[in-house]
N, C-alpha and C positions, 0 to 999 in steps of 0.2 A: 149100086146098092138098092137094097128093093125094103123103103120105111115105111112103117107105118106112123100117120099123125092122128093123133086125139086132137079133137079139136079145130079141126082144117077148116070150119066155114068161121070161125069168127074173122075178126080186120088182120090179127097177126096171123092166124093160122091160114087165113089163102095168099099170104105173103110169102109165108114161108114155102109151100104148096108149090107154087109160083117159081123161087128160087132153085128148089132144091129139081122140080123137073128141065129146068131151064140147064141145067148144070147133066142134065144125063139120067137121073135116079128114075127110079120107079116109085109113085107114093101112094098108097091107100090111105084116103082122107075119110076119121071117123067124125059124124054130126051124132046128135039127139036123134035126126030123122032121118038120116041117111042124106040128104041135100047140101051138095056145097056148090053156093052159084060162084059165075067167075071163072072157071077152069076149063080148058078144053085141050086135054090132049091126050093120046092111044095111053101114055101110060099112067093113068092117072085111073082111082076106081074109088067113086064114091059109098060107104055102107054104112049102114047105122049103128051105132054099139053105144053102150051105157059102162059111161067110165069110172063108175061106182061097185060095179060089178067083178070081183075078181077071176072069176071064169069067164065073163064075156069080153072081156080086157087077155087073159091066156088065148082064148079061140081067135080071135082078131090078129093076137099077134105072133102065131104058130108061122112058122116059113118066112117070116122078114129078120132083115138084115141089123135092123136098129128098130126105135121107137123113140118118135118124137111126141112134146106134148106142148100146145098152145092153152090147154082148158083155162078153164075161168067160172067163177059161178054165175056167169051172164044176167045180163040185165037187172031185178031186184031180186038176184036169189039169194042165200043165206052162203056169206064165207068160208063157214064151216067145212061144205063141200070143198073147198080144197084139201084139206085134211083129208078127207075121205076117200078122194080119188088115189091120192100121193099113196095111200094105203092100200085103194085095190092094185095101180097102177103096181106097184111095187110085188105084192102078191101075184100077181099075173102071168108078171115076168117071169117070173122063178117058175111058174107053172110049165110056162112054154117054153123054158130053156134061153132066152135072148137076155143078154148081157145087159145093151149099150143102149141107152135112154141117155137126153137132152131135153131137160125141162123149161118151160118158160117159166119164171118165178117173179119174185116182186123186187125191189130196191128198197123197199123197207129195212131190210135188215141190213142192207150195207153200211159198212161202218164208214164216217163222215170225220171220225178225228177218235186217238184214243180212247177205246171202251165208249164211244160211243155210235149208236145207229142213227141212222136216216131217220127213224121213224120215232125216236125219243127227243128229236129238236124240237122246238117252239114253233116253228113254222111247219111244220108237218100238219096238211089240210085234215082235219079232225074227220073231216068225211070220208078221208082213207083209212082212217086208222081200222076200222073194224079188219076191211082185207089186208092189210099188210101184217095184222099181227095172226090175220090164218095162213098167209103164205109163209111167214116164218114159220109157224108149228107145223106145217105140212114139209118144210125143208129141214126139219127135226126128223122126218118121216127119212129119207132120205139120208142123213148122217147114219143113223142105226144100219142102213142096207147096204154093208162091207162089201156084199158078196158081188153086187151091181155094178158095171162103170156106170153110172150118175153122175151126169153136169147139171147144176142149178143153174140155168144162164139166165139171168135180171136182165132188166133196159137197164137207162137214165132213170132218174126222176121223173121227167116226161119224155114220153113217148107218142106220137100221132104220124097221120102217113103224112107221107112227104117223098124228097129225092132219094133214086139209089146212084150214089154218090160209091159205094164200095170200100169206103173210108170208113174206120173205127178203132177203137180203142179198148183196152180188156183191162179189168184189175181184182186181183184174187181177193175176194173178202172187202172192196172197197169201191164208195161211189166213184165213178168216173165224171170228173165236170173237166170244164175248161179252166182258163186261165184270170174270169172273169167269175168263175165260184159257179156257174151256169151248168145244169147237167143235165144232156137232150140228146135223144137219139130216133131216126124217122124209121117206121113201122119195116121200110123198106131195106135199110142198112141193118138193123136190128135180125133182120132175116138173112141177111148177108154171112152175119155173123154166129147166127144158128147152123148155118149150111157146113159154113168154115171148120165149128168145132162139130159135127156130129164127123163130118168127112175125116178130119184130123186126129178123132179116137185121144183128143187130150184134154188137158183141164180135166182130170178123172177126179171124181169124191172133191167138187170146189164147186164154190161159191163165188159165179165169175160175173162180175159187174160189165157192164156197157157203155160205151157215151162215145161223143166225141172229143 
């Protein structure tokens, strides 16, 4: 399969990068600048594109197989820009004819107990809140685009690098924790689990949680 990824230099997206060549694929890894350190191998091709752009988001992804997305509004930019991408990102698609996208999205919105979300508990770090409730509106983006297979795929609650263990856990529309209420999954396994569903063409039009 020959993917393209938005996103590839950030900690998830040269993980994913990572996985998905390890596994056989061919990935064209999009940056801001075209740079994604960390990578070395024939098939791999670092370029630059701006994933706010719905034309430059169609030319990027004219001739691939799928399109994956790590984005984020990096370091102290404004959340909003996930909304905005989800909307070039989406537009794009359709432009260049390619179906099948696998999002990285948040755990915000996964529901933690009847009609309610992760990100409407009491303990939900108030310093998330701004990104969680753009990555929900941005996965609004996504419910409207019938026409797309779209997988929203969330972490855990937390997520940071750690072991690729291979191990994980999936649940449509809900957090994944343990058995101890705990919900955690490593940058590493998480991409395990990206690889899994982009290859497996399921989970279409969901909302798939992660954890262990």
């Amino acid at each position: 399969m020959h993917v393209l990824l938005l996103g590839a230099s950030g900690r998830i997206g040269t993980r994913i990068t990572t996985e998905l060549l390890d596994r056989g694929h061919a990935v064209t890894g999009v940056s801001r600048n075209g740079d994604v350190d960390g990578v070395d191998d024939s098939d791999f091709e670092a370029v630059a594109g701006d994933a706010t752009d719905p034309d430059d988001v169609a030319a990027l992804a004219a001739g691939h197989d799928a399109v994956g997305s790590a984005l984020g509004p990096g370091g102290d930019g404004d959340p909003a820009i996930l909304v905005d991408m989800a909307e070039a990102v989406v537009d794009g698609l359709r432009e260049a004819d390619v179906d099948r996208l696998v999002w990285t999205g948040g755990a915000g919105g996964l529901h933690v107990g009847p009609g309610t979300r992760l990100v409407d508990t009491e303990d939900f770090p108030a310093e998330w809140e701004s990104l969680a409730r753009a990555a929900i509106e941005a996965y609004g983006v996504f419910e409207d685009a019938e026409d797309l297979e779209w997988t929203y795929l969330a972490p855990a609650a937390f997520i940071e690098p750690g072991e690729r263990t291979g191990e994980y856990r999936t649940a449509a529309g809900e957090l994944v924790a343990d058995d101890k209420g705990e919900s955690y999954i490593s940058m590493e396994d998480f991409a395990v689990a990206f690889a899994d569903v982009l290859e497996s063409g399921e989970a279409v039009h969901t909302y798939l949680g992660t954890g262990y």
